[in-house]
C-alpha positions, 0 to 999 in steps of 0.5 A: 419297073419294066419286066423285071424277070432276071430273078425267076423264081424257078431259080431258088426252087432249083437249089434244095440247099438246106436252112442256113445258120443264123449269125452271118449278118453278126460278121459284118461291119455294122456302120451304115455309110449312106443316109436314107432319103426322108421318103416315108410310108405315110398312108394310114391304111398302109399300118393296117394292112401290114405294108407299114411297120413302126418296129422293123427292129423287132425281127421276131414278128410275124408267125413266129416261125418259118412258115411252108416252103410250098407254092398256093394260088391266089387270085382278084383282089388284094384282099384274097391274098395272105393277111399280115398275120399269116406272114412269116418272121423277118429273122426265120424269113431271113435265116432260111434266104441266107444259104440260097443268097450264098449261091445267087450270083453262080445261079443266075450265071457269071459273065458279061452283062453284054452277053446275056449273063445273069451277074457280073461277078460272083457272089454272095459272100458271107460277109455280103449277106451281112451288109445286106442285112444292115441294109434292110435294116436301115432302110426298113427303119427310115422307110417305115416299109415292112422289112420282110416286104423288102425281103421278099423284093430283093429274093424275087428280083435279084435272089440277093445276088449283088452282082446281079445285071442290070434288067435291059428296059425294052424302051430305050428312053427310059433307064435300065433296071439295076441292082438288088432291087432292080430300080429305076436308073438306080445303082449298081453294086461297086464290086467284090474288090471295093472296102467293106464299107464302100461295099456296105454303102453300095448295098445300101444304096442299091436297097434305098432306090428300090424300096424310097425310089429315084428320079427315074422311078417310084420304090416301094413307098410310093407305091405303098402310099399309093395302094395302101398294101403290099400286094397292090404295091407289088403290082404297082412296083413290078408293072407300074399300073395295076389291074385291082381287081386282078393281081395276076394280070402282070400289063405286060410284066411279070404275072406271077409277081405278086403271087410270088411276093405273097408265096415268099411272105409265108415261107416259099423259097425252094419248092417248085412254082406252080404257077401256071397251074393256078 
């Protein structure tokens, strides 16, 4: 995953929108069209450190609440980062991602992908928010990956936007970067004017390339299974090498990721990134 920065996170924080409700998702046609792959997170260490989680369907794990939307600093290794007990509820994450998810597409900026556009079509309808939701949900269950991790993912590379441009790969022999999650020679989103089903499996599929991979690339299992933890996974997925002893060391990608990731985990979304100064 090569400089994956279509989604910067100065975006959400430029949008103050207030929390949004808690039943979008409720709207949207819950069957799931496309089978996940059997790629699994298989490392022990991964269900210790939090990356790998059994229950993905309980939505109130985690703190209990929505955590601070603010921005810390962390540094070295990935055990100086937020533990999985200090990570928010996938429900509280989820519901205060969803106002800032209805707006993704026009924050980026709509147009041609070819002129420098963000996204190519606007977006995020409530029902969209919906399908993402049954998604992350799918996946998260047939992966074993952490759904917030998931979560955390598609707000940093894509702000949930699904019409979101493809990241353009500096090497021109490798594939491009597209969809929710900005995979490997992944996706794209079908469009706004597809049947809410073949919307649900575009969706779908987008997140199943970014979080179980493709044949151009690794997801999120990979990399978990390779790091046993998120934030080396982060690294791993955003880089595609890791500096252990210094997440912030981006090899050439983005050096704030997995500050970003770890900031999304505790509640950040809104306030401003104050990045440069860590």
């Amino acid at each position: 995953m090569f400089f994956k920065v279509i989604a910067s996170s100065t975006i959400l924080a430029a949008y103050a929108l207030a929390a949004p409700g808690k039943d979008i998702q409720d709207g949207a046609p819950h069957e799931l069209v496309s089978d996940p792959s059997s790629q699994q997170v298989t490392s022990s260490e991964a269900f210790t450190t939090g990356a790998g989680n059994y229950d993905n369907g309980n939505i109130y794990d985690g703190t209990g609440n929505a955590g601070t939307d603010q921005y810390n600093c962390y540094y070295g290794g990935w055990e100086n980062f937020p533990p999985s007990s200090q990570w928010v509820e996938f429900d509280a994450m989820w519901n205060y991602s969803k106002s800032a998810m209805s707006t993704s597409c026009s924050d980026l900026g709509v147009g041609s992908c070819s002129d420098g556009a963000g996204a190519f079509g606007d977006g995020d309808t409530g029902e969209q928010i919906g399908l993402i939701w049954n998604a992350i949900q799918q996946v998260a269950e047939a992966s074993l990956v952490d759904h917030r991790f998931i979560l955390a993912t598609i707000l940093q590379e894509s702000s949930g936007c699904v019409n979101v441009c493809a990241s353009t790969n500096p090497d021109p022999s490798q594939p491009d970067n597209p969809g929710l999650m900005q995979s490997d020679g992944g996706v794209t989103f079908i469009g706004n004017s597809a049947s809410d089903s073949n919307q649900q499996a575009s969706i779908t599929q987008m997140i199943i390339d970014g979080t179980q991979g493709t044949a151009d690339g690794d997801g999120l299992v990979q990399c978990i299974n390779q790091y046993g933890n998120i934030y080396e996974a982060a690294r791993c997925y955003n880089s595609g090498s890791v500096d252990s002893s210094n997440l912030n060391n981006g090899e050439g990608a983005t050096d704030s990721y997995v500050n970003d990731i770890a900031n999304r985990l505790t509640g950040w979304l809104y306030a401003n990134s104050n990045y440069n100064n860590c």
